[in-house]
VEXLO-838464 format. One record per residue (C-alpha): x, y, z; residue in one letter. Coordinates in pm, 1 decimal. Example, Ala and Ser with C-alpha at 12.3 -4.5 7.8 and 13.67 -1.06 7.14 Angstrom:
        x        y        z residuo
   1230.0   -450.0    780.0       A
   1367.0   -106.0    714.0       S
This chain:
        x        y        z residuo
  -7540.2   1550.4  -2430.0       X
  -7338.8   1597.7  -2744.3       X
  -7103.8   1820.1  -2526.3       X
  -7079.3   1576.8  -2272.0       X
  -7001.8   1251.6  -2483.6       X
  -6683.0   1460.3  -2615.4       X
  -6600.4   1575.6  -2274.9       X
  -6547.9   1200.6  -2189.5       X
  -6401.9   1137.4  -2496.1       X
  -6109.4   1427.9  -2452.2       X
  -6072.3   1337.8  -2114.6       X
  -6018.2    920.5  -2234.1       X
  -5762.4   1100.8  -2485.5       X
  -5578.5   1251.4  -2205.4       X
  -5553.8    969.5  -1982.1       X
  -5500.4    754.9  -2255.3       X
  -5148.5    970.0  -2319.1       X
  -5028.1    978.8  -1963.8       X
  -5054.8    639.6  -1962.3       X
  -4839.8    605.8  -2240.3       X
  -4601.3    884.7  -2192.0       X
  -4535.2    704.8  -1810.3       X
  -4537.7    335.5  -1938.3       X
  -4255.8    503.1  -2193.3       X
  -4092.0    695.2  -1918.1       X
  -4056.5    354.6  -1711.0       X
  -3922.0    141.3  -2019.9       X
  -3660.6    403.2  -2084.9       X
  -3557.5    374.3  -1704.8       X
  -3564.7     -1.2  -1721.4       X
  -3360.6     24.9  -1998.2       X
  -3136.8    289.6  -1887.1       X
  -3068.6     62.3  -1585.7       X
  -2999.0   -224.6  -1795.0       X
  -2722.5    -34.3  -1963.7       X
  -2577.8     74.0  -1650.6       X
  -2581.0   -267.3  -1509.4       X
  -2408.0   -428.0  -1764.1       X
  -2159.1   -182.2  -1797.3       X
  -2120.7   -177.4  -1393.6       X
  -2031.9   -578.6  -1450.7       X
  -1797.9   -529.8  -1731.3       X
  -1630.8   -253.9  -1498.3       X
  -1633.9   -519.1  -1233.0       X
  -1512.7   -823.8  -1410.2       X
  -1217.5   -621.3  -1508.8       X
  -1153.3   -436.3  -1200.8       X
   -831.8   -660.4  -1149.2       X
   -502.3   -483.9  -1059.1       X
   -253.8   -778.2  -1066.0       X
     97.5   -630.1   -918.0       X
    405.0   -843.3   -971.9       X
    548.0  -1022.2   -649.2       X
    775.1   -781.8   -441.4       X
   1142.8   -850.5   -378.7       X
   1303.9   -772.4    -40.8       X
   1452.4   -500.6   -209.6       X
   1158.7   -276.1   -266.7       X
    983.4   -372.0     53.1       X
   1244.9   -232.6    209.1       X
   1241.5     93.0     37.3       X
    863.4    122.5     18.7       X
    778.8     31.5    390.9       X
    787.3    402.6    541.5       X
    596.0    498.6    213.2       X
    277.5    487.8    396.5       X
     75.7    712.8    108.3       X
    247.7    420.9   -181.3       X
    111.5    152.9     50.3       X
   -231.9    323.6     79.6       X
   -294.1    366.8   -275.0       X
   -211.7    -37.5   -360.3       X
   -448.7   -108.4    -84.9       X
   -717.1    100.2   -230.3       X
   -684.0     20.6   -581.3       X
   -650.2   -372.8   -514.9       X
   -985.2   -320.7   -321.2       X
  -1284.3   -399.6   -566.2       X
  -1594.7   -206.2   -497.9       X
  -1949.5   -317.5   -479.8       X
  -2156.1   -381.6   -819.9       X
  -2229.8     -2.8   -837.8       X
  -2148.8    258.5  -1046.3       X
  -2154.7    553.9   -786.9       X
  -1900.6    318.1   -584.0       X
  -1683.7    307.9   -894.8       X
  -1653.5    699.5   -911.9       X
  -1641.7    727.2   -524.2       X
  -1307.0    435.2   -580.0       X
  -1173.7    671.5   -886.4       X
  -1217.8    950.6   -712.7       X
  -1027.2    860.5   -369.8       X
   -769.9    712.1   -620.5       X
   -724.6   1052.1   -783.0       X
   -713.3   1236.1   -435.1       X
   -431.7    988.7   -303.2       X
   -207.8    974.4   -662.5       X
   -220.8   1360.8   -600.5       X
    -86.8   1298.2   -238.5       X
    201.5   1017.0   -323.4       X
    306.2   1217.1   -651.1       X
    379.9   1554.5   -421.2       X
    551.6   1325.5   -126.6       X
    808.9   1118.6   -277.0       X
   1054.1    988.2    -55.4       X
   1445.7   1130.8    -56.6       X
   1590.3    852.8   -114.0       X
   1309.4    753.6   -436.7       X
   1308.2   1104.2   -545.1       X
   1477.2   1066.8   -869.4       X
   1375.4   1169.2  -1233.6       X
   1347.1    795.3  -1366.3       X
   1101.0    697.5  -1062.1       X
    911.2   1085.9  -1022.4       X
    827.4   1071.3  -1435.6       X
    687.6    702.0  -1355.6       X
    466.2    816.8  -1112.2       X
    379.4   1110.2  -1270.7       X
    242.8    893.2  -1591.1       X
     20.0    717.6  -1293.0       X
   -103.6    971.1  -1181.0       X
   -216.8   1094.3  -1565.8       X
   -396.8    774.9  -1643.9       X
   -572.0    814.6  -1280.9       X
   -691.9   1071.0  -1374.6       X
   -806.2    956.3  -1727.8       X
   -988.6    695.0  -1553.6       X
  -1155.6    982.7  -1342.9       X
  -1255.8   1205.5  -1651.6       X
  -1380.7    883.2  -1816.2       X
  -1553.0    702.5  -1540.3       X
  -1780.0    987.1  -1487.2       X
  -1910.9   1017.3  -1801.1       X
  -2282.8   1002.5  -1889.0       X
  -2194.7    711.0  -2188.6       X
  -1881.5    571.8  -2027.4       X
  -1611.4    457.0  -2306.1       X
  -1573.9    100.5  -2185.3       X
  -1262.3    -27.4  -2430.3       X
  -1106.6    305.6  -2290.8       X
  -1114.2    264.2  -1952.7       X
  -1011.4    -68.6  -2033.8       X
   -686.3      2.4  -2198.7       X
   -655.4    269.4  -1883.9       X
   -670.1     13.8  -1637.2       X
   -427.3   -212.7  -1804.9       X
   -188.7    128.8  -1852.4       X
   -221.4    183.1  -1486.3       X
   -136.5   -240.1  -1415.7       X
    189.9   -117.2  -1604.7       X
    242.5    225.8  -1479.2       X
    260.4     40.7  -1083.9       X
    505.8   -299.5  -1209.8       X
    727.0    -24.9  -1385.5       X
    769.0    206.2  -1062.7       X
    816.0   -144.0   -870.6       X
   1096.4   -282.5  -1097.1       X
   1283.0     94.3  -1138.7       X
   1249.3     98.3   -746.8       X
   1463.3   -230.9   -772.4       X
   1712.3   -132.1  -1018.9       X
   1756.6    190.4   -837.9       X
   1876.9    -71.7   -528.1       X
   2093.2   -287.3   -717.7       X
   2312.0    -26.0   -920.5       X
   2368.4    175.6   -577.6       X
   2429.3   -189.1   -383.9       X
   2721.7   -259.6   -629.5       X
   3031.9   -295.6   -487.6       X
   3349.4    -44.0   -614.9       X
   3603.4   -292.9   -775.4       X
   3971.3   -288.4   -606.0       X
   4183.4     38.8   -664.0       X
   3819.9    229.1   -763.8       X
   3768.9    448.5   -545.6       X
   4155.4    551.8   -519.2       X
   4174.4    613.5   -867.4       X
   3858.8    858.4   -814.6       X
   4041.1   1008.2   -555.5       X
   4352.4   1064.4   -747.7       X
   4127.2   1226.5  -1040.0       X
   3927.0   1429.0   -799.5       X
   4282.2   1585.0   -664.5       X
   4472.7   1601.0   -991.5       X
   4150.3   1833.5  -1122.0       X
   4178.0   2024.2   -788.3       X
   4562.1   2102.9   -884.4       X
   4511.1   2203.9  -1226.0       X
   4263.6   2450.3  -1100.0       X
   4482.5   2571.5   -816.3       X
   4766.1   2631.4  -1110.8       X
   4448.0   2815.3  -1325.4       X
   4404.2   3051.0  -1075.8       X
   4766.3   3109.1  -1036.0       X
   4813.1   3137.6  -1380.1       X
   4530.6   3471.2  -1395.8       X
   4619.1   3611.6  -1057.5       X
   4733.9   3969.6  -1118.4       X
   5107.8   3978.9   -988.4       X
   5162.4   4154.5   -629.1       X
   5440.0   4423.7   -604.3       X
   5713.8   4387.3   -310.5       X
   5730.8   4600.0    -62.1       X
   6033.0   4794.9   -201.0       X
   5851.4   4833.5   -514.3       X
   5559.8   4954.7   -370.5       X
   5784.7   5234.2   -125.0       X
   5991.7   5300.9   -474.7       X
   5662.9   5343.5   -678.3       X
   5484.1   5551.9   -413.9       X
   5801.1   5751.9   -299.7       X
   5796.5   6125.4   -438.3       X
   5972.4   6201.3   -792.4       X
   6245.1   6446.7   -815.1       X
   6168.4   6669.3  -1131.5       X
   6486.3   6828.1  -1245.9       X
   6436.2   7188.4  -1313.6       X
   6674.2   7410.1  -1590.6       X
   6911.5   7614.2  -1416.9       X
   6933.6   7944.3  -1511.5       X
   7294.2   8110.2  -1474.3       X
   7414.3   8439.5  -1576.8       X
   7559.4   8453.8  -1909.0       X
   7838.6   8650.5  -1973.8       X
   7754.1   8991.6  -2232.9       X
């Protein structure tokens, strides 16, 4: 009997612990959860990419841009109060900045734009790394997205000064006096090379130089004893 009665009581013990072990399993979920959710609403409040109105100018140029136009589509799109639909959004983000960054356009593909949207695609990909962390930095990816705001106004407005400087109109007399410099330098290397050039024999030095040389040989003549 005494066996038995401790039986039970083990056996109470046991269940007793599972109990608690799974009630403390659940509360950590709950609470895990919790901390997800509210950092999946701070992520969404802020998920706000505000671009500055485009001017005709930049329209223009960024119309056959189809990747450009892609990734301001996706990125303006806000994605549903979930975290694995925030790292899905980062993640296509990533895949496209890749894409844009390695197909600029001729007629964008200069150093001021390319190192613009080169810094984009860095803090994409800081958002990426971040985003995907188990204990996501929130004041990070913060600051990120407000880097990235900038990153996309700055390639806009450089898009735009890029159009005005090459829209500006050559004053009077401009482009002749370019021409005259471009033919005076042409001239002075003309008289350069002129200047260097070994000198060319004529033809009657060249039959004089290459005709056979007499040598004069000592006569020998009897001498008189």
């Amino acid at each position: 009997m005494k066996y038995f009665v401790s039986i039970i009581i083990f056996s109470a013990t046991l269940f007793s612990c599972s109990n608690n072990n799974n009630e403390r399993e659940i509360a950590e979920r709950e609470q895990g959860q919790k901390i997800n959710d509210s950092i999946v609403n701070a992520i969404y409040n802020r998920w706000n990419y505000t671009i500055t109105d485009l001017n005709a100018n930049v329209k223009n140029q960024t119309n056959d841009w189809g990747i450009w136009q892609s990734f301001i589509q996706e990125i303006q799109q806000k994605p549903s109060k979930n975290l694995s639909a925030y790292v899905d959004k980062v993640d296509n983000l990533t895949r496209i900045s890749d894409e844009m960054l390695a197909n600029i356009p001729d007629h964008l593909n200069k150093p001021q734009i390319g190192a613009r949207i080169n810094n984009l695609n860095t803090n994409i990909k800081y958002l990426n790394s971040f985003i995907s962390l188990q204990n996501i930095p929130l004041e990070k990816i913060f600051k990120i997205q407000q880097a990235i705001i900038l990153d996309i106004n700055s390639i806009n407005a450089q898009i735009d000064e890029l159009v005005r400087v090459t829209n500006i109109p050559k004053e009077i007399g401009e482009q002749h006096m370019i021409d005259q410099i471009i033919d005076t330098t042409r001239r002075a290397n003309l008289n350069f090379e002129n200047e260097f050039k070994p000198e060319t024999e004529t033809p009657a030095e060249t039959q004089r130089n290459n005709s056979p040389r007499l040598i004069n040989k000592p006569t020998t003549e009897p001498q008189d004893i």
